[in-house]
C-alpha positions as YAML, in Angstrom:
chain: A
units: angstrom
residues:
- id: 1
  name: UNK
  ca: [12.53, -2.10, -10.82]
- id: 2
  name: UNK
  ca: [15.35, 0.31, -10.63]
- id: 3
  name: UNK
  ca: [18.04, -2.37, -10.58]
- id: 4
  name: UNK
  ca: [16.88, -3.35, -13.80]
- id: 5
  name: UNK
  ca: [16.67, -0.33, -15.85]
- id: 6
  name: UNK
  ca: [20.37, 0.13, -14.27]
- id: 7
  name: UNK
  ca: [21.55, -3.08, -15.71]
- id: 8
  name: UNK
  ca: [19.92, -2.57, -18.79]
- id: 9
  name: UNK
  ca: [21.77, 1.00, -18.77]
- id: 10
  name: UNK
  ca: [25.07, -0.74, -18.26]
- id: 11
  name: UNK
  ca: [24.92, -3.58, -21.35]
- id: 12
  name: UNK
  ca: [23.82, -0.79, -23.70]
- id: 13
  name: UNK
  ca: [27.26, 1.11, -22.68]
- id: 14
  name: UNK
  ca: [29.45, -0.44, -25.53]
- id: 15
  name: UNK
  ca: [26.56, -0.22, -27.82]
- id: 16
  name: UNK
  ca: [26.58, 3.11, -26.42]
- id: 17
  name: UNK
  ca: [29.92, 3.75, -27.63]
- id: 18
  name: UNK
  ca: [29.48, 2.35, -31.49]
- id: 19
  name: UNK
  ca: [26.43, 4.45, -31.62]
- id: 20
  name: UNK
  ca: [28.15, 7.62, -30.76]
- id: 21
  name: UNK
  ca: [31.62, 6.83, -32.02]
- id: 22
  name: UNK
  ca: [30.82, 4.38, -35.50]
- id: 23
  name: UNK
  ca: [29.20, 6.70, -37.61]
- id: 24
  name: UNK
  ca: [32.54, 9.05, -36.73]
- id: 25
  name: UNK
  ca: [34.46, 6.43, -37.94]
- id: 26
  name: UNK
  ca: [32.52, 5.83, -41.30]
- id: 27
  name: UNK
  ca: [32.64, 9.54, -41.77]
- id: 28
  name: UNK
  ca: [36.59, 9.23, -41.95]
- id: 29
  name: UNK
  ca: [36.96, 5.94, -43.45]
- id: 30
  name: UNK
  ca: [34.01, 7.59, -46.44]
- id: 31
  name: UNK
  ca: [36.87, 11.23, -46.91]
- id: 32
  name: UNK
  ca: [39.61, 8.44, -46.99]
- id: 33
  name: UNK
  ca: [38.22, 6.61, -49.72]
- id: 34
  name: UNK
  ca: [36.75, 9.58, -51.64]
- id: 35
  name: UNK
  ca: [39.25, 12.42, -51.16]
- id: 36
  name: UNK
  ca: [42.49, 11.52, -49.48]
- id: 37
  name: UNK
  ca: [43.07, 8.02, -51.64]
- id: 38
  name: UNK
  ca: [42.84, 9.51, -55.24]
- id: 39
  name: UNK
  ca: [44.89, 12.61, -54.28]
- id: 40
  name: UNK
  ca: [47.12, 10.25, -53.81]
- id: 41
  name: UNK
  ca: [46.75, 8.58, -56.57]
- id: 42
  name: UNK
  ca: [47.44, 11.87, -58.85]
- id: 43
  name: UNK
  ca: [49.86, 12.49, -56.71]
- id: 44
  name: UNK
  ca: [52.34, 9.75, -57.61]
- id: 45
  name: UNK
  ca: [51.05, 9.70, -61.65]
- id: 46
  name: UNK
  ca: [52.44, 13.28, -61.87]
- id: 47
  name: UNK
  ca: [55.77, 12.29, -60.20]
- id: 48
  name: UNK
  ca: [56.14, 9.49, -62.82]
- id: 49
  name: UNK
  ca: [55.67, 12.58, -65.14]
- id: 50
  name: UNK
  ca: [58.07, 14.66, -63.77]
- id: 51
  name: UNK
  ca: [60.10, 12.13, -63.46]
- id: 52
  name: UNK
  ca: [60.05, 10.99, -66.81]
- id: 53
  name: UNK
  ca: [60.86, 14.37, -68.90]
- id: 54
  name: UNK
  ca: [63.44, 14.65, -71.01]
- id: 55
  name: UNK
  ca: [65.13, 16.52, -73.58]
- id: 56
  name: UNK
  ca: [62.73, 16.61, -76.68]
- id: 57
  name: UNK
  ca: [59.37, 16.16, -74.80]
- id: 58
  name: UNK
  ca: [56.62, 18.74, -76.17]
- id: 59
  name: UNK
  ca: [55.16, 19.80, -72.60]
- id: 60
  name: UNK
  ca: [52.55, 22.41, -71.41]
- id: 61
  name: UNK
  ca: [53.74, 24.49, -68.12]
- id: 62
  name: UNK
  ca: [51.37, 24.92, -65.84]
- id: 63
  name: UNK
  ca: [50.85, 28.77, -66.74]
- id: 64
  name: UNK
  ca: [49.83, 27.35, -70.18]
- id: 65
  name: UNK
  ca: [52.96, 28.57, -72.10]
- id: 66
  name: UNK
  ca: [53.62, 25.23, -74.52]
- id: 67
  name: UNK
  ca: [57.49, 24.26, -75.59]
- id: 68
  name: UNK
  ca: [59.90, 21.93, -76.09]
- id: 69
  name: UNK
  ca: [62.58, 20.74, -73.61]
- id: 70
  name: UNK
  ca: [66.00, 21.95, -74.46]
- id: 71
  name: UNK
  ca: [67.37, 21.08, -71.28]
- id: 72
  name: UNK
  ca: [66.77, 19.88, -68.03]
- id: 73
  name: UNK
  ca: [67.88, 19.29, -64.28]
- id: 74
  name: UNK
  ca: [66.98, 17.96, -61.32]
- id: 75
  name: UNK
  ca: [65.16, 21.52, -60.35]
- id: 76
  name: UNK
  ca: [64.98, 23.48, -63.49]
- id: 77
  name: UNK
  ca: [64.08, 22.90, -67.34]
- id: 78
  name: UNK
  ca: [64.74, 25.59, -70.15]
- id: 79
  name: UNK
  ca: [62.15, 25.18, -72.74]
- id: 80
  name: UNK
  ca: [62.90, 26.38, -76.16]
- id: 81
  name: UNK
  ca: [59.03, 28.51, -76.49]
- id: 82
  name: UNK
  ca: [60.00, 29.41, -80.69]
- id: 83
  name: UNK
  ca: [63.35, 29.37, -82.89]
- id: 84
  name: UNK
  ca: [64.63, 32.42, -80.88]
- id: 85
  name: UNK
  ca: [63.16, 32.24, -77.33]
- id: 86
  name: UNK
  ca: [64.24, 29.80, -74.33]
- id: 87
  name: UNK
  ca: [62.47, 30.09, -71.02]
- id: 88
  name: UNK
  ca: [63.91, 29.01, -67.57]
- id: 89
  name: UNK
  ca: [61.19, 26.85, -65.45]
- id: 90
  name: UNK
  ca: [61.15, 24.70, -62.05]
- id: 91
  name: UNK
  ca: [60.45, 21.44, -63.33]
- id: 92
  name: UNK
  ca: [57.31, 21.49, -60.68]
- id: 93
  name: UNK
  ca: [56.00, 23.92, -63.48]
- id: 94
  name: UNK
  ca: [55.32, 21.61, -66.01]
- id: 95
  name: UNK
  ca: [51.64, 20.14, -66.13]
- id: 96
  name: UNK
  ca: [51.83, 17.89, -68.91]
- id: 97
  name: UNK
  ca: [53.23, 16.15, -71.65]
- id: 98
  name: UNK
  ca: [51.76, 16.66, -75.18]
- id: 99
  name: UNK
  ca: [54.28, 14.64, -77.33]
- id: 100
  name: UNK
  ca: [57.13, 12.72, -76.07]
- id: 101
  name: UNK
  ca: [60.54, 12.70, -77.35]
- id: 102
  name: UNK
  ca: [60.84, 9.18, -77.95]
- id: 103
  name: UNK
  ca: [57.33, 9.30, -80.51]
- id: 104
  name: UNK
  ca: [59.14, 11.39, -83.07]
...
């Protein structure tokens, strides 16, 4: 009697183990899926962005201060805020684009 609730202890063992460890597993697989995946994904649309600015592009900074692009750098970007201001930002700053150069 004892010698068979001990084997039937021992073929439960790796069932044992996707009990315990599978819904573990799902649990990370589900974040993946619904929060590390499409950080991603915004991720690498806003380096396109960044990426993409140049001189002329109507853009919105992140602080909400809206300009044009009077010049720009690998690290920096003046934008030209009216006819007699020009403001010095890291190009990280910028949020978005509002009108591109090339649509004018």
């Amino acid at each position: 009697m004892f010698l068979l609730a001990e084997t039937a202890q021992t073929n439960q063992g790796a069932l044992g183990y996707l009990y315990t460890y599978g819904p573990l597993v799902l649990m990370f697989v589900v974040l993946y899926f619904l929060l590390i995946r499409p950080q991603q994904k915004r991720q690498k649309t806003r380096n396109q962005m960044l990426g993409a600015l140049k001189k002329g592009d109507k853009v919105v900074t992140i602080g909400g201060l809206h300009g044009t692009i009077m010049e720009i750098t690998d690290d920096t970007c003046v934008l030209r805020v009216n006819d007699a201001t020009k403001m010095t930002f890291d190009r990280s700053a910028i949020n978005s684009v509002t009108q591109s150069a090339a649509k004018e």
